[in-house]
N, C-alpha and C positions, 0 to 999 in steps of 0.2 A: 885449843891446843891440838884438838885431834884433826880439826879442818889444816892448822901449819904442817902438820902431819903429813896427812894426804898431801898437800902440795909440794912437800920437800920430797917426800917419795916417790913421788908420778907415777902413783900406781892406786887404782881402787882402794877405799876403806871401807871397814865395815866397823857400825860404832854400833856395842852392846850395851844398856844398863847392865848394870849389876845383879839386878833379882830378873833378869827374862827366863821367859818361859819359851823356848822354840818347838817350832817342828820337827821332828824328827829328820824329815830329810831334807830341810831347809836350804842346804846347801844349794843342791839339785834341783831343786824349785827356783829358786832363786835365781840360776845360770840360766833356764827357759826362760826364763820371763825379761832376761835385760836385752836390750837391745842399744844397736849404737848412737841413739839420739838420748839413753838415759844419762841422766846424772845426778839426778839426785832418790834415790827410791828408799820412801819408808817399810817397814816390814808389818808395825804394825801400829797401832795407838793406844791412845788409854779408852779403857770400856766407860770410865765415871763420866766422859764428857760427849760433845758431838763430834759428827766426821762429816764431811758434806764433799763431795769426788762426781767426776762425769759419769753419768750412767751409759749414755749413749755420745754417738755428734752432736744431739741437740738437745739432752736432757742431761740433769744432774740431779743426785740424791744428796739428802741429809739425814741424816741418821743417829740415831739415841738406842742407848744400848740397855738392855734389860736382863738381871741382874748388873747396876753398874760393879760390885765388888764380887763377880763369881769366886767360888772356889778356886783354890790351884788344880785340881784333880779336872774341873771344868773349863779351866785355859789348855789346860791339854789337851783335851780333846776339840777344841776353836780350833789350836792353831795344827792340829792334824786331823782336820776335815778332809772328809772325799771327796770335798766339791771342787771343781776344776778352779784352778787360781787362775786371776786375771791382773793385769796390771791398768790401773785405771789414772788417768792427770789428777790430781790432788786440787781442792781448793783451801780445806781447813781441818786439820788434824789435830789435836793433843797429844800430847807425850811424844816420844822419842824411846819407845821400849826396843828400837831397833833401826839401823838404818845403812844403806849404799851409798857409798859419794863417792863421787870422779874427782880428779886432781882439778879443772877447769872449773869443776861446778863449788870444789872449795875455796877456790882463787876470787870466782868471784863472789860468794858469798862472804868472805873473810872484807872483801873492798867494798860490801854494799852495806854488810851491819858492823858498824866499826864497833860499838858497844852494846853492852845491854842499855835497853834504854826502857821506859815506862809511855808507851804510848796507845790512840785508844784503836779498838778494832772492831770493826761491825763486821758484825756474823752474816744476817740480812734473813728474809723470811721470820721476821716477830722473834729473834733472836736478842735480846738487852745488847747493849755496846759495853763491850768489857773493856780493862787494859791490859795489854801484854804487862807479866812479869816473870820474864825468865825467856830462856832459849826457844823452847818448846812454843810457846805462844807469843813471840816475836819473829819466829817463822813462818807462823800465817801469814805477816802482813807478804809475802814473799815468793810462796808456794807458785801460784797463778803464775805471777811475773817469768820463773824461772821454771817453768816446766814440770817440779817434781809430782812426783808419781808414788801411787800405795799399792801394794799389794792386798789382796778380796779374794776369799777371806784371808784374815792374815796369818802371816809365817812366826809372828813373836807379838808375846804379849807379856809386860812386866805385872810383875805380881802384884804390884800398884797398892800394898796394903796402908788404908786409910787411916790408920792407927799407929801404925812403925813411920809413914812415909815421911823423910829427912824436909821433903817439901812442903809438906803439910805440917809438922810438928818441930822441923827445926828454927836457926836463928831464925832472926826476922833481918837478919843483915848479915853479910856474908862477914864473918871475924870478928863477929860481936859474941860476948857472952851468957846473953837472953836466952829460952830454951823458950 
């Protein structure tokens, strides 16, 4: 809904979870850092999993985050670091605690993933083959293809509580009454 969005409106969007934790001056970081070849920029991801982004032209990092469940008190202070923010090509991200889309980059995303669908995704570097299930981890297969880009360190991190989280603890099928 929110990518037909952006395309009906032809004007940049910006999609929030619900429980994110921002930076303070998110905004302003955020305008430095876009340039006119982006289109799709996450702000930040989930700590519980991997990230893996170009480090340089010719190197890329992978990364695992320690504490995966910090404190809230400790996303706040992540995503309003003094360290200078970078925009770096994205290869594999989880979550979606924040994100930038151009009207172009939801057009075409909306014509390349027609549905959610259940498919498998290799991570690579002794990483298991998982399957996408959901938004967030069927955007992997995609990332590369289409340019997008993360902000390091990031601008928003949702509070991602493993206990509360609607993803973790809700139905097992979207309109089913299972808990």
């Amino acid at each position: 809904l929110c990518w037909r969005l952006c395309c009906n409106s032809r004007s940049p969007l910006l999609v929030l979870e619900d429980d994110v934790v921002l930076a303070d001056s998110w905004q302003l970081q955020l305008e430095k850092l876009l340039h006119p070849k982006a289109g799709m920029v996450l702000l930040g991801w989930n700590l519980d999993s991997m990230m893996r982004a170009e480090f340089s032209q010719q190197q890329e990092m992978i990364s695992l985050f320690e504490p995966a469940y910090p404190s809230e008190e400790i996303l706040h202070a992540i995503v309003n670091s003094d360290e200078t923010r970078q925009s770096k090509r994205l290869q594999y991200a989880f979550g979606l605690p924040g994100y930038w889309l151009q009207p172009d980059m939801a057009k075409k995303l909306l014509n390349t993933i027609k549905y959610l669908e259940t498919l498998p995704l290799r991570l690579g570097r002794g990483f298991p083959e998982i399957s996408t299930h959901g938004i967030d981890s069927l955007l992997n297969i995609h990332y590369k293809q289409i340019g997008a880009e993360i902000v390091m360190p990031p601008l928003a991190i949702a509070l991602n509580d493993q206990f509360t989280s609607l993803t973790r603890n809700g139905p097992k099928q979207f309109g089913s009454n299972d808990s």
